[in-house]
Each structure stands twice: as C-alpha cells, then as structure tokens.
N, C-alpha and C positions, 0 to 999 in steps of 0.2 A: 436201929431195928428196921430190919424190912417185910411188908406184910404183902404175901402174895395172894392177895386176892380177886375174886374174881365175881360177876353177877351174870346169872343166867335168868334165860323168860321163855316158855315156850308162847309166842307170839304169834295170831291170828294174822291172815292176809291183809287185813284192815289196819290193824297197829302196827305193823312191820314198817313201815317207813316211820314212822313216830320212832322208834327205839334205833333204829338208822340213823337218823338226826342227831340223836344222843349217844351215838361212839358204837352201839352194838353192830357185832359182824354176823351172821348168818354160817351156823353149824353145820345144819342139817334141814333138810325140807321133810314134814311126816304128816302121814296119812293118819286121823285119829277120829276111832268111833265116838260119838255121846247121842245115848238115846238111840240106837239108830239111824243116825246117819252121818256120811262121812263128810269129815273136813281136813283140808289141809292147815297144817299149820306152821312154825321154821321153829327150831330150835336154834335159840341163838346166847350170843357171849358176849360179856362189859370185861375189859382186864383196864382199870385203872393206871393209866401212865404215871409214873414218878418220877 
C-alpha cells in the first residue's frame, strides 16, 4: 500500500526556517491581511519520502 501524502503550513517569516530544517520546501510567497495590516507569509509543502 502506498500513501501519497503530503503536509502543508502557511508559515510566517519567523518560522520559515524551523519548517526548512524539517524537509518543508517553499510553494509560494503571500501577502496576507489580519486586522489590518499586512504580512507576508510562504506557503509551503512536507511530501514524506518513502
């Protein structure tokens, strides 16, 4: 049986190397409102090696 899975994290500038460390690649870079004001943040991916 093979399970194609996968983990994603929309990941703040601040935690973007923590999830680097642990195998995640960088999807996308996004610009995202809360509250009013903006912040960037990466959209990123885990695909388990097997």
């Amino acid at each position: 049986i093979k399970s194609e899975s996968e983990l994603t994290v929309d990941a703040s500038i601040t935690a973007k190397p923590f999830f680097e460390r642990y195998g995640f690649q960088t999807v996308k870079q996004q610009l995202v409102e809360c509250r009013g004001a903006w912040f960037t943040n990466f959209s990123m991916r885990y695909k388990p090696q097997h």
